[in-house]
Kinemage of the C-alpha trace (Angstrom):
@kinemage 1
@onewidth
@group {chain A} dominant
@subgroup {mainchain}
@vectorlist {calphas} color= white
{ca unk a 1} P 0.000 0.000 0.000
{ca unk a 2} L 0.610 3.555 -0.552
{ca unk a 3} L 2.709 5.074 2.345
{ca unk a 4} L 2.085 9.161 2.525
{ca unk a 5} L 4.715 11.806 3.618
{ca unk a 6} L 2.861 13.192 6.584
{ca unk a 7} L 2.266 9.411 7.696
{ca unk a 8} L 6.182 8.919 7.944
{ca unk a 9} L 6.485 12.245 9.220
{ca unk a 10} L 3.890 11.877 12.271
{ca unk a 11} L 6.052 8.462 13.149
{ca unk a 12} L 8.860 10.185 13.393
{ca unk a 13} L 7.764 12.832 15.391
{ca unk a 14} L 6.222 10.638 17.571
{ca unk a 15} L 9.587 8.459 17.672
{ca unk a 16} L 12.273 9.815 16.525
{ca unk a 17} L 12.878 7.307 14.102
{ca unk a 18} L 14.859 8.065 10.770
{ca unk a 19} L 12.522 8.507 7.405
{ca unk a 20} L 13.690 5.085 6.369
{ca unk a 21} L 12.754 3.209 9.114
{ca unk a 22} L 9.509 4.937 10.032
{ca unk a 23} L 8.519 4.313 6.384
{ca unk a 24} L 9.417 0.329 6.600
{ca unk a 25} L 7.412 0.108 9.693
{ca unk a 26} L 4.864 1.514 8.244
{ca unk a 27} L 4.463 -0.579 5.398
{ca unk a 28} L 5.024 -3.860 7.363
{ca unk a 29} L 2.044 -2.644 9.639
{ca unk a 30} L -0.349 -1.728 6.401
{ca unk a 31} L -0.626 1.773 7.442
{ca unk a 32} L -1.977 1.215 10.879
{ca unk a 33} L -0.010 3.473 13.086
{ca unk a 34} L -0.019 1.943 16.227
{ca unk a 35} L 0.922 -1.469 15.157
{ca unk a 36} L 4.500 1.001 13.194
{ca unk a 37} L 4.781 2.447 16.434
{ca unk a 38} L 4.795 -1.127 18.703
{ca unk a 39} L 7.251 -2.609 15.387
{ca unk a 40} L 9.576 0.162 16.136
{ca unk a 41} L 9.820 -1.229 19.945
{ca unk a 42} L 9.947 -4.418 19.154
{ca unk a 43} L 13.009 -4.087 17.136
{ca unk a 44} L 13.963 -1.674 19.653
{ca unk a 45} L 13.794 -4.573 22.084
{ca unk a 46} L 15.775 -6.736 20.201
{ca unk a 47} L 18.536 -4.501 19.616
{ca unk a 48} L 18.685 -3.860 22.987
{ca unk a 49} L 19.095 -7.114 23.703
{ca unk a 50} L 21.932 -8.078 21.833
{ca unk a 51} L 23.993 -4.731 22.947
{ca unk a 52} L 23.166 -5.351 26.538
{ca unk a 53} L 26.617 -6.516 27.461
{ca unk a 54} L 28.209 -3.458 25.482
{ca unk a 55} L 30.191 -0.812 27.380
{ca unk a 56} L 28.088 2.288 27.030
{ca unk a 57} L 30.923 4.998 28.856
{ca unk a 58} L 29.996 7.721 26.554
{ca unk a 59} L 26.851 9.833 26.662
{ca unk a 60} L 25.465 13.133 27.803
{ca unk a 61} L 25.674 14.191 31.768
{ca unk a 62} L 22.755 17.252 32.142
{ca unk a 63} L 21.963 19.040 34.977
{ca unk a 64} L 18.951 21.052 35.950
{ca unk a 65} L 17.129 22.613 38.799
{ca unk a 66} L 12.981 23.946 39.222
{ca unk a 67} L 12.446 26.869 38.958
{ca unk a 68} L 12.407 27.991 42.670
{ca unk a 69} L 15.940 26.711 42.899
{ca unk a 70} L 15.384 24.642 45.744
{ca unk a 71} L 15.641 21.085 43.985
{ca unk a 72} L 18.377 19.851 41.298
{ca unk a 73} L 18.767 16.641 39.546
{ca unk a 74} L 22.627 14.986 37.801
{ca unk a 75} L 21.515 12.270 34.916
{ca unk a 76} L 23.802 11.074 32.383
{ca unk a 77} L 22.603 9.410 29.173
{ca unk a 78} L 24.835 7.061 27.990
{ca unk a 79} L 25.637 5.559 24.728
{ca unk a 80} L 29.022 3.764 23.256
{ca unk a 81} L 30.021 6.113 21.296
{ca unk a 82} L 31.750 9.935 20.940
{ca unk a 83} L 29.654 10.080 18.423
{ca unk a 84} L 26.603 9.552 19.316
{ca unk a 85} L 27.029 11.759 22.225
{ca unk a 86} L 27.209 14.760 20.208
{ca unk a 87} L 24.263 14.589 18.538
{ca unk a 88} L 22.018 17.226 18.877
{ca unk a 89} L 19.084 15.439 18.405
{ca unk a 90} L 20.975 12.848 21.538
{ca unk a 91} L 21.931 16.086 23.953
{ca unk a 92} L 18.036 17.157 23.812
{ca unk a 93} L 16.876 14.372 24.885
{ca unk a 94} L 19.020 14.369 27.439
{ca unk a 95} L 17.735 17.324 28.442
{ca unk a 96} L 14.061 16.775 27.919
{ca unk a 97} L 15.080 13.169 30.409
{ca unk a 98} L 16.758 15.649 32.963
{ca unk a 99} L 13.820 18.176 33.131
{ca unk a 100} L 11.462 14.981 33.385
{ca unk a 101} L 13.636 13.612 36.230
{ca unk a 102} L 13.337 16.448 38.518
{ca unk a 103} L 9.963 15.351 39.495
{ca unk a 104} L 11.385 12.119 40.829
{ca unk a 105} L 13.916 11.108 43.825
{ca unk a 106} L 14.860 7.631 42.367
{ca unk a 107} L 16.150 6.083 39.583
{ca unk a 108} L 13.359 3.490 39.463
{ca unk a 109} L 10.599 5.536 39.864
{ca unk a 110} L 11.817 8.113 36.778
{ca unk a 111} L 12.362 4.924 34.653
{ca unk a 112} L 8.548 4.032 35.014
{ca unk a 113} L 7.666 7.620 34.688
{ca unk a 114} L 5.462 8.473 31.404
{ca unk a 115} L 7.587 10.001 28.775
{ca unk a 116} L 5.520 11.119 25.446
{ca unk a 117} L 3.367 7.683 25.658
{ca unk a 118} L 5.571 5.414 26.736
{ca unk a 119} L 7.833 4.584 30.274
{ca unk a 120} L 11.119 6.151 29.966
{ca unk a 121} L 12.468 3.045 30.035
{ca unk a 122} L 10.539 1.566 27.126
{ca unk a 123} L 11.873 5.612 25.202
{ca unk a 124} L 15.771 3.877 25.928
{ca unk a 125} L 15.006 0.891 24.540
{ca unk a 126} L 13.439 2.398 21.364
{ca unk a 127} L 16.307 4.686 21.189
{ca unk a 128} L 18.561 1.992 20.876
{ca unk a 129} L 16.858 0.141 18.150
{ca unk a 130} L 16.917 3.510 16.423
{ca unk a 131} L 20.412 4.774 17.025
{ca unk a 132} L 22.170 1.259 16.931
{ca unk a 133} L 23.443 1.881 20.028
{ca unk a 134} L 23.332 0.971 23.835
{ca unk a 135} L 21.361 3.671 25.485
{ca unk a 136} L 20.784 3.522 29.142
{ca unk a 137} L 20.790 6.056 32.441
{ca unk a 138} L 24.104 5.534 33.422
{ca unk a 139} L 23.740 8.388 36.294
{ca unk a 140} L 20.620 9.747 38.871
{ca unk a 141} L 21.640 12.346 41.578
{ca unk a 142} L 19.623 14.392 43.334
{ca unk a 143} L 19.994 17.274 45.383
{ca unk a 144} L 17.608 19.640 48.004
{ca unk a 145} L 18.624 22.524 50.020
{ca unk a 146} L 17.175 25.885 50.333
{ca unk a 147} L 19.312 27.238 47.431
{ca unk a 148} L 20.396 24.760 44.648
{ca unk a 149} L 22.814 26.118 42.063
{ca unk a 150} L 24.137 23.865 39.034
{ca unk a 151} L 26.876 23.512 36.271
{ca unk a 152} L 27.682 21.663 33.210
{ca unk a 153} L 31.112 21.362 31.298
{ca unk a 154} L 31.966 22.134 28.547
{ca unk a 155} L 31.113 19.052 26.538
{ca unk a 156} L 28.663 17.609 28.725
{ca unk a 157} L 31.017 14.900 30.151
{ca unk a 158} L 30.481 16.695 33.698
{ca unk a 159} L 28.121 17.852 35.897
{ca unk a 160} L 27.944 19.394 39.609
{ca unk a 161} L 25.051 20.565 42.145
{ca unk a 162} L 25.471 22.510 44.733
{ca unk a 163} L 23.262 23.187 47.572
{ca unk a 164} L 23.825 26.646 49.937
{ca unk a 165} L 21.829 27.509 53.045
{ca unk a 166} L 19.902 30.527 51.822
{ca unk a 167} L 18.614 32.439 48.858
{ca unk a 168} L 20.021 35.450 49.046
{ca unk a 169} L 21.413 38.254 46.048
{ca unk a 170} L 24.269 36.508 45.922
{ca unk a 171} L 23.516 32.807 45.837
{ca unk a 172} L 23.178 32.306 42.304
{ca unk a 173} L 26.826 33.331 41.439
{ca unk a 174} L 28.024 31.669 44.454
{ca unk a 175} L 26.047 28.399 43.844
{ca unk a 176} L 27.701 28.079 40.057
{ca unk a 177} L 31.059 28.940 41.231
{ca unk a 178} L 31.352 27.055 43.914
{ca unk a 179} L 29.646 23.848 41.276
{ca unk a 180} L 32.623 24.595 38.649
{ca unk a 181} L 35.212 23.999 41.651
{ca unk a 182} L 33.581 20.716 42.403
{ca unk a 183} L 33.662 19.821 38.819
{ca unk a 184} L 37.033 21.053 38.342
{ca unk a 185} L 38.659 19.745 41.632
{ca unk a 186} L 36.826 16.593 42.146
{ca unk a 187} L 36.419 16.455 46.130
{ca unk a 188} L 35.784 13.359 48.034
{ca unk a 189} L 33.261 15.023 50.543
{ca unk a 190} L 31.902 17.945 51.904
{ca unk a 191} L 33.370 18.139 55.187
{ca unk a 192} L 36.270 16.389 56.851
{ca unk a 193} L 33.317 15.160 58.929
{ca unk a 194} L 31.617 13.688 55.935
{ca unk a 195} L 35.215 11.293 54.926
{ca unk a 196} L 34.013 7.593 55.031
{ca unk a 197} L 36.191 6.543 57.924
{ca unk a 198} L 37.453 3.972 55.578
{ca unk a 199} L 39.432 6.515 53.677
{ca unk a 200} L 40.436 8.125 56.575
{ca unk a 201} L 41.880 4.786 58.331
{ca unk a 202} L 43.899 4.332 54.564
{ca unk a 203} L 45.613 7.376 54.776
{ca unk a 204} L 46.625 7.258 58.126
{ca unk a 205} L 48.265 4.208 56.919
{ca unk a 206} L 49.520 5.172 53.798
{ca unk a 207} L 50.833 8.235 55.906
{ca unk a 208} L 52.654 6.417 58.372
{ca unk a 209} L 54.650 3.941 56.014
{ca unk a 210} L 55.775 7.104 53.787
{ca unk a 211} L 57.207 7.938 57.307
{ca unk a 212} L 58.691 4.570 57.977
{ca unk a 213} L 60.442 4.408 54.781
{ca unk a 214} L 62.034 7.557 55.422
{ca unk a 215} L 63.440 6.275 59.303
{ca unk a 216} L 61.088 8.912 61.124
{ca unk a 217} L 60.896 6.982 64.617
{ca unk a 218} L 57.560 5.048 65.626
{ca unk a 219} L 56.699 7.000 68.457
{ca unk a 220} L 56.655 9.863 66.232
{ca unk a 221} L 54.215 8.309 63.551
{ca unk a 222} L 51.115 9.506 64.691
{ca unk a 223} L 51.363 12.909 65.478
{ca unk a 224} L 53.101 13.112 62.062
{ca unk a 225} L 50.200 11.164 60.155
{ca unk a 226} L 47.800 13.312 61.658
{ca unk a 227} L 49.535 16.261 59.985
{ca unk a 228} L 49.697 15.071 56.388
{ca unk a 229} L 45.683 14.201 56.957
{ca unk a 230} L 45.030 17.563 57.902
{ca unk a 231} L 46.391 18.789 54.179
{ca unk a 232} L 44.778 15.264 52.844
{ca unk a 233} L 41.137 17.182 54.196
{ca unk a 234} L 41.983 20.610 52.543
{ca unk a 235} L 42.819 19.184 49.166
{ca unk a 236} L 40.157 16.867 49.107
{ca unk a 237} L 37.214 18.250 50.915
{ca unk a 238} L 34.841 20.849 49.195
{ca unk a 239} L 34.608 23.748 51.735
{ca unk a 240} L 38.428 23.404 52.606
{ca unk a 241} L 40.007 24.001 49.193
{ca unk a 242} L 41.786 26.377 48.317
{ca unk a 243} L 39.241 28.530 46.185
{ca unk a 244} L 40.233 28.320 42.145
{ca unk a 245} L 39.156 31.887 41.600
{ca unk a 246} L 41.475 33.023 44.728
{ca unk a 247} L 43.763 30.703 45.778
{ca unk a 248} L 44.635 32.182 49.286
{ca unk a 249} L 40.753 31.865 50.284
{ca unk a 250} L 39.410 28.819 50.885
{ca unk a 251} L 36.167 27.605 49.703
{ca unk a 252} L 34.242 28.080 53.193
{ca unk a 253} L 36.047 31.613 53.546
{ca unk a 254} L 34.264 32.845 50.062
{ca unk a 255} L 31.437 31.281 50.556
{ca unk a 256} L 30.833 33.269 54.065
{ca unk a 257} L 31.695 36.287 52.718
{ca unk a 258} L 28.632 36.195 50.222
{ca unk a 259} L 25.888 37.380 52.978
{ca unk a 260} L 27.253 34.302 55.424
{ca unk a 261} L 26.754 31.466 53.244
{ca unk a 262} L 27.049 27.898 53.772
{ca unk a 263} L 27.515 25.438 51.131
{ca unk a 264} L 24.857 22.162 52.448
{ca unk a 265} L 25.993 20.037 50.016
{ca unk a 266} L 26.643 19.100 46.777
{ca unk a 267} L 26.417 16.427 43.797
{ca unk a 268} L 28.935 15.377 41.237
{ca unk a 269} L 28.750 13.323 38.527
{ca unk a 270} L 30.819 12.345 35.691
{ca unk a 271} L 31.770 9.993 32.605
{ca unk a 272} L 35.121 8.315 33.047
């Protein structure tokens, strides 16, 4: 049967499909444009299927907060390839999942959420029968605090939150500058009071063989140790870094000085 222009066209807008496939499951489903749409899935499905044990590291990491800037959200879409990633029609998506996702706190319940007639999960699996690719949330991070400030890299291959105590005139530069330090400087925690004890207990360690190996005397191990984990905390810990923009301030220090700030928390996520 005759296949029309504005037939293939409403598939794909209700898709995304390519022309060429939105035609083909057209004509295998006589016209009927449910049945093209559930074909689409299907091979969807199947694709997915035999790329599930692919490595999908590449992708899309978007941030976003409302509108009230008291909630933000970190998802990364991820696909296999460079490629892909850059897509236009692959980044908007991304974003379109993102803004979707900040009305959810979990992965699983955003993945069961309705997304232009379909689950968002069912949208990744027909995204990967049309790209060719495995497409999956690779990332869900969420943040709340009474002022939530956000920032992407360039290249959307990172992407921080960051949470401060109040709204004030000056928390929306403070917010973002504080987020491109945590993207840039990649801290462990917060707080030296928010280091898994694990990593705390390592570095002692680590600390006090450096020591050994260079004959400091036992008794004197621990008060040394303690030492190099006090500059461990300042590299490593958000509010104790020295600040990027003004490297004789810490974080904390510039943060207070914006109307007596406090930085609550904050999110990072990224594609390695």
């Amino acid at each position: 049967m005759k296949i029309t222009a504005s037939e293939v066209n409403k598939l794909r807008q209700a898709t995304g499909a390519g022309m060429m496939d939105c035609k083909k499951a057209l004509v295998e489903a006589e016209g009927d444009f449910d049945k093209a749409v559930e074909n689409l899935r299907k091979k969807g499905q199947k694709v997915a299927a035999n790329r599930a044990d692919r490595d999908s590291s590449e992708g899309a990491v978007i941030a976003k907060v409302n509108s009230i800037n008291t909630v933000g959200i970190i998802i990364s879409l991820n696909c296999e390839t460079d490629f892909v990633a850059k897509n236009e029609t692959y980044i908007s998506l991304a974003n379109e999942l993102a803004e979707l996702a900040l009305n959810f706190e979990t992965l699983e319940s955003f993945l069961n959420a309705e997304f232009n007639g379909m689950s968002v999960s069912e949208k990744l699996t027909e995204q990967t029968g049309i790209i060719g690719e495995k497409i999956e949330i690779g990332g869900f991070k969420t943040l709340n605090a009474p002022f939530v400030g956000s920032y992407i890299h360039a290249g959307n291959k990172i992407a921080t939150l960051v949470g401060l105590s109040k709204n004030n005139d000056s928390s929306a530069d403070v917010a973002k500058n504080v987020a491109m330090q945590a993207a840039a400087m990649n801290p462990i925690a917060l707080s030296e009071e928010e280091v898994d004890a694990s990593i705390v207990e390592k570095e002692i360690e680590i600390a006090k063989d450096q020591l050994r190996q260079e004959g400091k005397p036992e008794a004197m191990l621990d008060n040394i140790a303690k030492g190099k984990l006090k500059r461990f905390f300042k590299d490593n810990t958000l509010i104790n870094q020295a600040y990027i923009k003004d490297n004789k301030i810490s974080v904390i220090d510039y943060v207070k000085s914006n109307g007596d700030l406090e930085v609550t928390g904050f999110e990072r996520l990224a594609l390695v």
